[in-house]
N, C-alpha and C positions, 0 to 999 in steps of 0.2 A: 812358477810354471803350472798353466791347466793342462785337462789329457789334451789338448789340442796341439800345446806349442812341444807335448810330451812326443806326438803322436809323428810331429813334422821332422822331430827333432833322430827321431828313429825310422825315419824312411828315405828313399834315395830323395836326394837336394832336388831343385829344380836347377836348370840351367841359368846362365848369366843372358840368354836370350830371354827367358821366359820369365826370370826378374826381371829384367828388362821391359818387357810387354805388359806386365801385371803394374809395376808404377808409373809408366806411362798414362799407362788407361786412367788408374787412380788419379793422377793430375789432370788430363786434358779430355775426358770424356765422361758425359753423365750415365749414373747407373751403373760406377765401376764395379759392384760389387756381382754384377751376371758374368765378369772373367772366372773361369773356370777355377781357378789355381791352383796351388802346392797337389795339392791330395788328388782331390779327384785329377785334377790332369796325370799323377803318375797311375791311377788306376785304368783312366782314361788307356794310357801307352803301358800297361802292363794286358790291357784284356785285347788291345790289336795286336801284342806282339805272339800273345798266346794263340788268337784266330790264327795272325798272317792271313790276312785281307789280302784280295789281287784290287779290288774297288771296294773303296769306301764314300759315301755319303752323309754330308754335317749338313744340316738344316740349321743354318744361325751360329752364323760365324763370327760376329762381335769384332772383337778385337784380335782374332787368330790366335791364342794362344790354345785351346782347345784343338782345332786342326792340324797345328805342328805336334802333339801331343800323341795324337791318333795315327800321324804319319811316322812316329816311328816304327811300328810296326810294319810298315809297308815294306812284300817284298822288294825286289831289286825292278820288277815290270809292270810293281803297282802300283795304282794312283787315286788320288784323294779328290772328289770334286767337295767343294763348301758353297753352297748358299747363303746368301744375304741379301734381306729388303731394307735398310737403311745404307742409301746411296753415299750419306753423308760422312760413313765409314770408308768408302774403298780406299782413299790415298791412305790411312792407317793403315789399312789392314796388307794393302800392297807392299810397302816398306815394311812393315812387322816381319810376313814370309819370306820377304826376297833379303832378309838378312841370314837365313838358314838355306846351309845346303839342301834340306827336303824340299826347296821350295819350286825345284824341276818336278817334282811329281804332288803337286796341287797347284789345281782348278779352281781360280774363283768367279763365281758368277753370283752378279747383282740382278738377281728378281724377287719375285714373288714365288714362296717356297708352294703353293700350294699349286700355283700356274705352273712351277717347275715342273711339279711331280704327273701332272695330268699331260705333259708334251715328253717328260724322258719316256724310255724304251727300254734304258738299260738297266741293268738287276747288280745289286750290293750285297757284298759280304757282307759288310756293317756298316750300318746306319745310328748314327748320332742324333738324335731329334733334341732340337733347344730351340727353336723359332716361337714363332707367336703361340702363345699357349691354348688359347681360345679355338685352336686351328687343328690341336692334336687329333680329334677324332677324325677328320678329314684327312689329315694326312695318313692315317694308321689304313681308312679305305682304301686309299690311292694306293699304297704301300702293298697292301694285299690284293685288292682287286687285279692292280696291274701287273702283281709279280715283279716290283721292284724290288721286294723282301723276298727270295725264293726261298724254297723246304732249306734248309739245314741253314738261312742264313741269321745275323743278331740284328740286334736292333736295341740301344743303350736312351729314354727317356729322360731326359732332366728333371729336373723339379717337380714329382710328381708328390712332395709331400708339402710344400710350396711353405716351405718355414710354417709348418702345424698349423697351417690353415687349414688341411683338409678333410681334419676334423674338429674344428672349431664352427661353431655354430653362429658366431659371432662375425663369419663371414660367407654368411646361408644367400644374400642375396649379393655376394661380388662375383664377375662376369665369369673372372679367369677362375679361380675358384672351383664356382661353378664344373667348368668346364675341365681340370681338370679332374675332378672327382666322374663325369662322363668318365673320361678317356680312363681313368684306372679303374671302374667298374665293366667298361668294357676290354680290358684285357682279361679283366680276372674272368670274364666270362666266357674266353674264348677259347674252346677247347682245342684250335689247331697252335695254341701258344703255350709255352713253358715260360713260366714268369716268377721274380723275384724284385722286389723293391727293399734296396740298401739304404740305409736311414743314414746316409752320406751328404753332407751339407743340405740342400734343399728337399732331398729324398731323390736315387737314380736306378731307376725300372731294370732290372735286364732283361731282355725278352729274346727266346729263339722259335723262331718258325720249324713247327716239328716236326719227320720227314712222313 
């Protein structure tokens, strides 16, 4: 046993749904390894149940298991909307949700997360950012500019330690990379944000807009 299979072994199970969705993806879709799983998804549904989110937003919804995760903390008239720009997911990801009763209170919509964000209007308790990497600092403007993020709301960053690349020098000229070391120097720079990055599988930001 490592601290890993120590760590699974001592926290709440995942569901027979979300095993479910986790070996699916592993069999029938490339790059299974961006499913959220075990851990972070019960962190994922331990820090919405603690908000109680009335709107939540997921930029990069994969294979759903992330957004049924986040949905459970939604209260009883809240609701989940999730993004996705690979079209080639939705019959997945369709059938994934509509096997779960949360699945009355999430929204999925096939776009482009960054077109999304410049056309909504409406403001989130929490925000889940896992979409194209390259795109984080775009999206973190849209997010604040438009008041999507309002004062007291979260805002949870995926992979923002991108399996120890982000200080490896070794990948000085890779895009995403790159790009997300932008996006977590400009968090750390921003003095209308509270931030924290969890050395949680990939590395996960937690950020709150501060009142």
């Amino acid at each position: 046993m490592d601290i890993s299979d120590y760590i699974e072994s001592h926290s709440t199970p995942e569901s027979d749904l979300l095993r479910f969705i986790t070996r699916d993806t592993y069999r029938n879709v490339l790059n299974p390894r961006m499913v959220s799983g075990h851990i972070q998804g019960r962190l994922l549904s331990m820090i919405s149940r603690m908000i109680q989110p009335k709107r939540i937003l997921e930029l990069g919804t994969f294979t759903g298991y992330s957004a049924l995760c986040l949905a459970e903390g939604l209260p009883e008239d809240g609701f989940l909307t999730t993004i996705e720009h690979n079209d080639e997911l939705e019959d997945t990801i369709r059938r994934n949700l509509s096997l779960s009763p949360l699945n009355q209170k999430i929204r999925l919509v096939i776009a482009d997360a960054k077109t999304f964000l410049s056309e909504t209007d409406e403001s989130y308790d929490l925000i889940f950012m896992d979409a194209d990497k390259r795109e984080y600092c775009a999206y973190l403007d849209l997010l604040m500019t438009n008041q999507l993020l309002p004062v007291g709301g979260w805002l949870l960053a995926d992979n923002t330690l991108w399996d120890g690349h982000i200080i490896d020098p070794a990948y000085d000229r890779d895009q995403q990379t790159l790009a997300l070391r932008r996006f977590n120097d400009q968090v750390a720079a921003d003095p209308r944000l509270d931030k924290l990055i969890l050395p949680l599988r990939d590395g996960l930001t937690i950020i709150r807009r501060k009142e």
